[in-house]
N, CA, C and O of each residue as an XYZ file, in Angstrom:
412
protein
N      67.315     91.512     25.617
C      67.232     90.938     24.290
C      66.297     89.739     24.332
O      66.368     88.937     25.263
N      65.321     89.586     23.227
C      64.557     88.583     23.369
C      64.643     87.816     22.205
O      64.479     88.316     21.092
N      64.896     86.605     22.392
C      65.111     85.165     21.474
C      63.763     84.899     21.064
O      62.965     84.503     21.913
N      63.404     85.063     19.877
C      62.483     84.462     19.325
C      62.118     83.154     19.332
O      62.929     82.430     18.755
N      61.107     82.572     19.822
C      60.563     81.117     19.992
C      60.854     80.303     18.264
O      60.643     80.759     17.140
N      61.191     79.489     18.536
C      61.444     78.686     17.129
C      60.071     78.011     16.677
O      59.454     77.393     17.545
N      59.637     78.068     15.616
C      58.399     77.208     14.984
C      58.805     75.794     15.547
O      59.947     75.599     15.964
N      57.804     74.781     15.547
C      57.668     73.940     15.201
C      57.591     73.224     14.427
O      56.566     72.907     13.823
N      59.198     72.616     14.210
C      59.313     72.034     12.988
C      58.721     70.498     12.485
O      58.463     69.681     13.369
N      58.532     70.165     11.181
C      57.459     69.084     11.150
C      59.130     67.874     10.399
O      60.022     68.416      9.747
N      59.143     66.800     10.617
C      60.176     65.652     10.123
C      59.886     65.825      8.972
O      58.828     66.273      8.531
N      61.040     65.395      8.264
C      60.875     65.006      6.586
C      59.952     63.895      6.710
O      59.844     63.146      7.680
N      59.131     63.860      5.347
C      58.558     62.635      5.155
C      58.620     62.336      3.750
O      58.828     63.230      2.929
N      58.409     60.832      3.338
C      58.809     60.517      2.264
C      58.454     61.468      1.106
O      59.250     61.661      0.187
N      57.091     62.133      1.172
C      56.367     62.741      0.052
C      57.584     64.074     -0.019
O      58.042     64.495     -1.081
N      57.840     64.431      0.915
C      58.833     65.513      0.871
C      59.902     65.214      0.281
O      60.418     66.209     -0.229
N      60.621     64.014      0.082
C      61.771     64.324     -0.475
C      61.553     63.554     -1.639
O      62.568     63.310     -2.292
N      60.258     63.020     -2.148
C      60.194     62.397     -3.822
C      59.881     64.337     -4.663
O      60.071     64.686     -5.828
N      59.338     65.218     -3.390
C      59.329     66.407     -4.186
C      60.865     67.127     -4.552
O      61.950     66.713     -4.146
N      60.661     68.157     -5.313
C      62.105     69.040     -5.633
C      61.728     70.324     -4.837
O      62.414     71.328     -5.026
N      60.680     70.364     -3.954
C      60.421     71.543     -2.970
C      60.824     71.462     -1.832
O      60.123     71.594     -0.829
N      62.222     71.193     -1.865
C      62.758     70.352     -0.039
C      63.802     71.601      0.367
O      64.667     72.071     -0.372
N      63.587     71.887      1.318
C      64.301     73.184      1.924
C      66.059     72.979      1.686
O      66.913     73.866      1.671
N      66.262     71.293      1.488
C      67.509     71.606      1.458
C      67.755     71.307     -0.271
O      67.099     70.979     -1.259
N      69.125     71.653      0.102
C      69.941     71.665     -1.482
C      71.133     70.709     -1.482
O      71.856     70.377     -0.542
N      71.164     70.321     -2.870
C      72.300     69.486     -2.593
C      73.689     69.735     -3.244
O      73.550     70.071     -4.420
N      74.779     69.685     -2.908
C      76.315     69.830     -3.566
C      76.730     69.166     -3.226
O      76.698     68.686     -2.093
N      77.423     68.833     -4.352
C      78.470     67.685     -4.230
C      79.547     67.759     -3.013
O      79.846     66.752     -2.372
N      80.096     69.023     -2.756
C      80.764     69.585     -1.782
C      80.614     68.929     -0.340
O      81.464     68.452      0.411
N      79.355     69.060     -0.227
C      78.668     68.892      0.912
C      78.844     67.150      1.064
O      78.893     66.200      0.283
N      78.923     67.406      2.948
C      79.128     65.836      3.311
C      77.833     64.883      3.253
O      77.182     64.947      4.296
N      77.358     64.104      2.380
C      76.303     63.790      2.247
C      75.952     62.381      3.488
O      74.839     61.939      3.771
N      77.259     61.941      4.025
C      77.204     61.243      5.354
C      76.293     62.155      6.026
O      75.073     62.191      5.864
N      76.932     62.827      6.730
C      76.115     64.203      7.688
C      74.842     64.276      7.565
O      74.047     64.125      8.493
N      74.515     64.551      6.226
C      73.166     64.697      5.989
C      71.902     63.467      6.272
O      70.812     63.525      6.841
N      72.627     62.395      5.594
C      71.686     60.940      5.467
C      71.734     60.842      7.132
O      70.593     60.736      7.583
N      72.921     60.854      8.307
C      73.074     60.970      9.489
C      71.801     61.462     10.183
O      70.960     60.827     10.820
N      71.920     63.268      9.775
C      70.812     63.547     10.775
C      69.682     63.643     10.561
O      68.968     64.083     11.462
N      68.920     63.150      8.896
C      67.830     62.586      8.913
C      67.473     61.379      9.592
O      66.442     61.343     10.263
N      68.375     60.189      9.460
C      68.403     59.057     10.252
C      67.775     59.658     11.395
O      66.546     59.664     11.453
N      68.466     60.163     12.310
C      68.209     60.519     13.978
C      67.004     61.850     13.737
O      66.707     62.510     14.732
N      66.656     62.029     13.022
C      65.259     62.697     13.158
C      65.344     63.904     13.098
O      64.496     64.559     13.703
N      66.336     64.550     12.390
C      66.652     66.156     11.978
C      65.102     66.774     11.289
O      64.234     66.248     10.592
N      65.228     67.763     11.715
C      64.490     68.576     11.226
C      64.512     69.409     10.051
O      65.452     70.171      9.822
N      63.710     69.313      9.448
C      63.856     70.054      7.978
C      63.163     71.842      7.721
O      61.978     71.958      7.409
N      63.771     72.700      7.841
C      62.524     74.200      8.534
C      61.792     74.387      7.119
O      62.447     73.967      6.164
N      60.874     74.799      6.906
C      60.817     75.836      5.581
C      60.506     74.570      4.555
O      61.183     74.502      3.529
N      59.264     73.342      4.873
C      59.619     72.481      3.941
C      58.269     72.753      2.432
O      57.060     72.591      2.602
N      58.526     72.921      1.893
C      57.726     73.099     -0.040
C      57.501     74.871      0.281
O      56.515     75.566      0.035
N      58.544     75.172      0.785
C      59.034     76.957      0.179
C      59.879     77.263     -0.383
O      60.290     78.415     -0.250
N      60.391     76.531     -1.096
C      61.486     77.144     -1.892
C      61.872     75.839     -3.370
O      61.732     74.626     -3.209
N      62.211     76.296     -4.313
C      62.368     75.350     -5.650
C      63.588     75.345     -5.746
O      64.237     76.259     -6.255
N      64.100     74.211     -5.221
C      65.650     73.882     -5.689
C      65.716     72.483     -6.331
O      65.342     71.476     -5.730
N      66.141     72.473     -7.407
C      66.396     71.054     -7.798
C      67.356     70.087     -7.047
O      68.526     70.393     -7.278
N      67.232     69.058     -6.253
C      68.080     68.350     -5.713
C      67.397     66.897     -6.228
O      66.190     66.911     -6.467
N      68.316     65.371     -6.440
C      68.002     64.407     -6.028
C      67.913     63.571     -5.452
O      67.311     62.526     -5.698
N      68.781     64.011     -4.139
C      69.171     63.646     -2.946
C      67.968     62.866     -2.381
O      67.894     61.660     -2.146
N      67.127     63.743     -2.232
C      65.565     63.094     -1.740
C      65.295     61.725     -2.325
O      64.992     60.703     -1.710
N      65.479     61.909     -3.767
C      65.534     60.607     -4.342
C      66.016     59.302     -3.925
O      65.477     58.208     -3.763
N      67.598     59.905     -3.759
C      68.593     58.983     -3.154
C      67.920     58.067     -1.777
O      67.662     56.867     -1.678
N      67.816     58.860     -1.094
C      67.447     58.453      0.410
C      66.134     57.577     -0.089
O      66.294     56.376      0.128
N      64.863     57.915     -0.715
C      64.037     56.850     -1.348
C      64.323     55.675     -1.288
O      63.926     54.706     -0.641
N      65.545     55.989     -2.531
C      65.649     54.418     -3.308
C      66.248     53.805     -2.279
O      65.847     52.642     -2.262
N      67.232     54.067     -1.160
C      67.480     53.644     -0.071
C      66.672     52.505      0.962
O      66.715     51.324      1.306
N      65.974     53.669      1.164
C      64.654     53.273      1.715
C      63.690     51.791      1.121
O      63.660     50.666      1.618
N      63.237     52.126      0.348
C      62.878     50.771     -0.836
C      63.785     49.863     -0.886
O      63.449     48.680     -0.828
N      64.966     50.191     -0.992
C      65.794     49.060     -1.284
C      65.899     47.999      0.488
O      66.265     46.830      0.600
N      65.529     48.756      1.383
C      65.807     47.968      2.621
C      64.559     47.827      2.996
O      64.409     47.146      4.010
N      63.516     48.298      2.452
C      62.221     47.587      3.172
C      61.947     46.154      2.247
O      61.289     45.241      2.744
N      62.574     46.037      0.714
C      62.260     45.242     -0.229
C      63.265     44.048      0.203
O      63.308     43.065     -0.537
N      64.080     44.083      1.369
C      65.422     43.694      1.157
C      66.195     43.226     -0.051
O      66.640     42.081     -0.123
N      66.367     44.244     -1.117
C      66.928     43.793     -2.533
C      67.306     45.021     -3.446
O      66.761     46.117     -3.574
N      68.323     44.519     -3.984
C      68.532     45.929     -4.933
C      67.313     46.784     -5.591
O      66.327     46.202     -6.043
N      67.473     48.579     -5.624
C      66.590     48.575     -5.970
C      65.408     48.460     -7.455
O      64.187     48.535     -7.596
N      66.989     48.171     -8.662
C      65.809     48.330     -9.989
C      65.015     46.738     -9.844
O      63.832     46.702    -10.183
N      65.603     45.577     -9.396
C      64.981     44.248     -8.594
C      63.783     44.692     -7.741
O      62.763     44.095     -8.085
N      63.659     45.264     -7.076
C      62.353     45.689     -6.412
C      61.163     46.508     -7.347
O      59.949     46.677     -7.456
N      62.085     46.765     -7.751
C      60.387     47.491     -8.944
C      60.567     47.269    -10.049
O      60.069     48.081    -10.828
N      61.252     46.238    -10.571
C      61.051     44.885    -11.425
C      59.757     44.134    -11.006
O      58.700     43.997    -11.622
N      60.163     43.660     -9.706
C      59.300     42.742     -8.972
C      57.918     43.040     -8.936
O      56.979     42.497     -9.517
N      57.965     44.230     -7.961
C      56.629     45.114     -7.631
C      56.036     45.721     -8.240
O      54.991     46.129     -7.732
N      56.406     46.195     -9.890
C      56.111     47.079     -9.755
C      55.765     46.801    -11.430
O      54.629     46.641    -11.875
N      57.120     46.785    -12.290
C      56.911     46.415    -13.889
C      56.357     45.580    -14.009
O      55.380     45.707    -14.747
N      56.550     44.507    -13.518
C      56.015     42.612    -14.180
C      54.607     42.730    -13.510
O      53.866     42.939    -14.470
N      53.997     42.713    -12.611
C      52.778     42.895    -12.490
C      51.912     44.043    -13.515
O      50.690     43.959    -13.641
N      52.504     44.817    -14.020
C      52.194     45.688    -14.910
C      52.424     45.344    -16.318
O      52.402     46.300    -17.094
N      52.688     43.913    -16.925
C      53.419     43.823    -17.908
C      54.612     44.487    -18.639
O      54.691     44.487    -19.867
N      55.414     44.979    -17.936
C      56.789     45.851    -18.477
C      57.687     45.043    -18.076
O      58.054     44.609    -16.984
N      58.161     44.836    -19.804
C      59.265     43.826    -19.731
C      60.399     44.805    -20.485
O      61.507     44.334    -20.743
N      60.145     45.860    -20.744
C      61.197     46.801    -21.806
C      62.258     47.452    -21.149
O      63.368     47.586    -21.664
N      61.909     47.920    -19.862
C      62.665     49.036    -19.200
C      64.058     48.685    -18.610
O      64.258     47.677    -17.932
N      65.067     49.669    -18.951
C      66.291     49.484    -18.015
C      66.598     50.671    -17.333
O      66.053     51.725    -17.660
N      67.645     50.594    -16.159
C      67.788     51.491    -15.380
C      69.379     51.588    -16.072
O      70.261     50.740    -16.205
N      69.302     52.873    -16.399
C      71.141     53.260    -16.340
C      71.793     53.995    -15.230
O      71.496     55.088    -14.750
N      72.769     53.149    -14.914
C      73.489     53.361    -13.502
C      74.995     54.349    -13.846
O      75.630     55.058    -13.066
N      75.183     54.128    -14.980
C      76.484     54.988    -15.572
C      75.682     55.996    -16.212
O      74.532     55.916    -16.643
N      76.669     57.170    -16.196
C      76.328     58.208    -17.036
C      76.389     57.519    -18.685
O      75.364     57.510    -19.367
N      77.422     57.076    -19.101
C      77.687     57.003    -20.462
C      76.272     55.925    -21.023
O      76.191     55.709    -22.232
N      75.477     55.457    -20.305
C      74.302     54.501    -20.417
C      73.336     55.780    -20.856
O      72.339     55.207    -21.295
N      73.228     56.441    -20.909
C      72.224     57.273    -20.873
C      72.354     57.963    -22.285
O      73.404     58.217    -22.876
N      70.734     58.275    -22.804
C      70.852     58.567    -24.251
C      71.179     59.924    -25.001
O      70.649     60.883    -24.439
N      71.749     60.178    -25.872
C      72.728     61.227    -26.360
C      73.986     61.452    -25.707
O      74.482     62.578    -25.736
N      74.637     60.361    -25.035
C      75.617     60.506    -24.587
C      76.689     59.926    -25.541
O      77.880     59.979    -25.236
């Protein structure tokens, strides 16, 4: 019997998970410790912009990300960086569902 050699898999990188083409999927079900875990330690992602699943997980890990390179919460970081240098003084972030419009 012969074991097929495994590809060479390439790390997530940021551009990969601001996309919705990320091999993985997300459920609530699912231990999302685990996950943030073995990206931390350098998991491998197979199959990455082949398949269309909506997740925002990718997101998540982002704003993460930003939030600890900015050391600061993150709608404060792109307040900072990002609106006010741009003149945007209008915008809010809703953190509750019921914040959000037609709700």
């Amino acid at each position: 019997m012969h074991i097929k050699r495994a590809r060479t898999l390439k790390p997530a990188q940021i551009r990969h998970l601001l996309r919705v083409t990320e091999a993985t999927s997300w459920r609530p079900e699912r231990n999302a410790l685990i996950l943030l875990l073995g990206l931390i330690c350098g998991m491998r992602i197979s199959e990455i912009c082949t398949a269309w699943r909506y997740s925002n997980v990718g997101l998540i890990f982002v704003a993460r990300l930003i939030e600890r390179a900015a050391d600061m919460p993150l709608e404060a970081a792109i307040k900072q960086r990002v609106l006010t240098p741009l003149g945007i003084s209008t915008l809010r972030f809703a953190t509750e569902r019921s914040e959000l419009c037609g709700e």
